[in-house]
N, C-alpha and C positions, 0 to 999 in steps of 0.2 A: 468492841464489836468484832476485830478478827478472830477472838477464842470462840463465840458462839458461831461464827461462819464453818471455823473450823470441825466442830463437835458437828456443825449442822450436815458438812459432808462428812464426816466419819459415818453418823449415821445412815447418810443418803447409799455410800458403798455398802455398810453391812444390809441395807435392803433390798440392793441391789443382788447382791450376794444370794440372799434368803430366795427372792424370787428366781434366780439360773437355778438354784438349786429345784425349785418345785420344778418349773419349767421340765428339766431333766426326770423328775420323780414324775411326771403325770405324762411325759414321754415311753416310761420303761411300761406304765402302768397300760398306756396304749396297745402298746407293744402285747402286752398279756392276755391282754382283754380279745385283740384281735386273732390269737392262737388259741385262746379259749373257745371265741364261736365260731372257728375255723374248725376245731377238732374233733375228726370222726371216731376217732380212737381215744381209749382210755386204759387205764390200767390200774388195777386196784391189788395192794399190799395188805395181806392177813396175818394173822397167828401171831399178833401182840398177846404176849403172856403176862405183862404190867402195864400198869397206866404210864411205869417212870422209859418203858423203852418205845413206848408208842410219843412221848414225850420229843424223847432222844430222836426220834427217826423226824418229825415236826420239824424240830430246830435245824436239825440236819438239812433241810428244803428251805427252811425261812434262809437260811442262809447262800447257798445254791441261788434262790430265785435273789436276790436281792444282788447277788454276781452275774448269773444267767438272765437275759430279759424271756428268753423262750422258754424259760421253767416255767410252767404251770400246776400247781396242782394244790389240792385242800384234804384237810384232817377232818376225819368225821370224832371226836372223841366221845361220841355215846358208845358208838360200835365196833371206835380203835380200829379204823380202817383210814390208808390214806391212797389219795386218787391221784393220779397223775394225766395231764391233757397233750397230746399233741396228736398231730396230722398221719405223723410217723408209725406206724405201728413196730417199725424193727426199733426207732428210735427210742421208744418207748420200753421194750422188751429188754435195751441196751442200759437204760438208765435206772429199771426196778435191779437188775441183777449189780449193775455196779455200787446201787443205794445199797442194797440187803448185803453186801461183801462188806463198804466200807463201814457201817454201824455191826457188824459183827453180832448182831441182834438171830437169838437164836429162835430156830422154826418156824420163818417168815416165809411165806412163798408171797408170787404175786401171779396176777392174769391182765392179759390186755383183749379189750374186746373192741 
């Protein structure tokens, strides 16, 4: 009977586990959601000359947002545009030009409206 007690909390901590974790993920996701219909400003990123560096600049953001809870933004990949949300318009202005340096992606401008 103690080996099944024991297997029984191992499992009870790793679900424990499993739900902080969601907890934290539907937190961050709060977070985003509430920056999103907050945001009067946006900013849009052009002049993807491939699919694989309109790609590169995505992942670039999945990853950003998944660091940053106040990143917001989405990929259009019909049209290879990507948008950025926030409240900020210089913030906004701040983070298309620091994207478009670090991906070194050639002939990208961006506009914040």
């Amino acid at each position: 009977m103690v080996f099944g007690i024991k297997k029984l909390r191992e499992r009870v901590a790793k679900l424990e586990s499993i739900v902080e974790e969601l907890a934290s993920e539907i937190e961050s996701l709060r977070t985003k959601l509430n920056t999103f219909i907050g945001s009067k400003h946006y900013a849009v990123i052009m002049g993807f000359l491939s699919e694989s560096d309109f790609e590169k600049m995505v992942n670039i953001c999945i990853d950003i947002s998944k660091k940053d809870k106040e990143f917001v933004f989405a990929g259009d990949p019909i049209n290879m545009l990507v948008y950025l949300f926030d409240v900020d318009p210089d913030k906004l202005h701040k983070r298309c030009s620091w994207l478009i340096n670090k991906t070194g992606i050639e002939n990208l401008k961006y506009r914040v409206y």
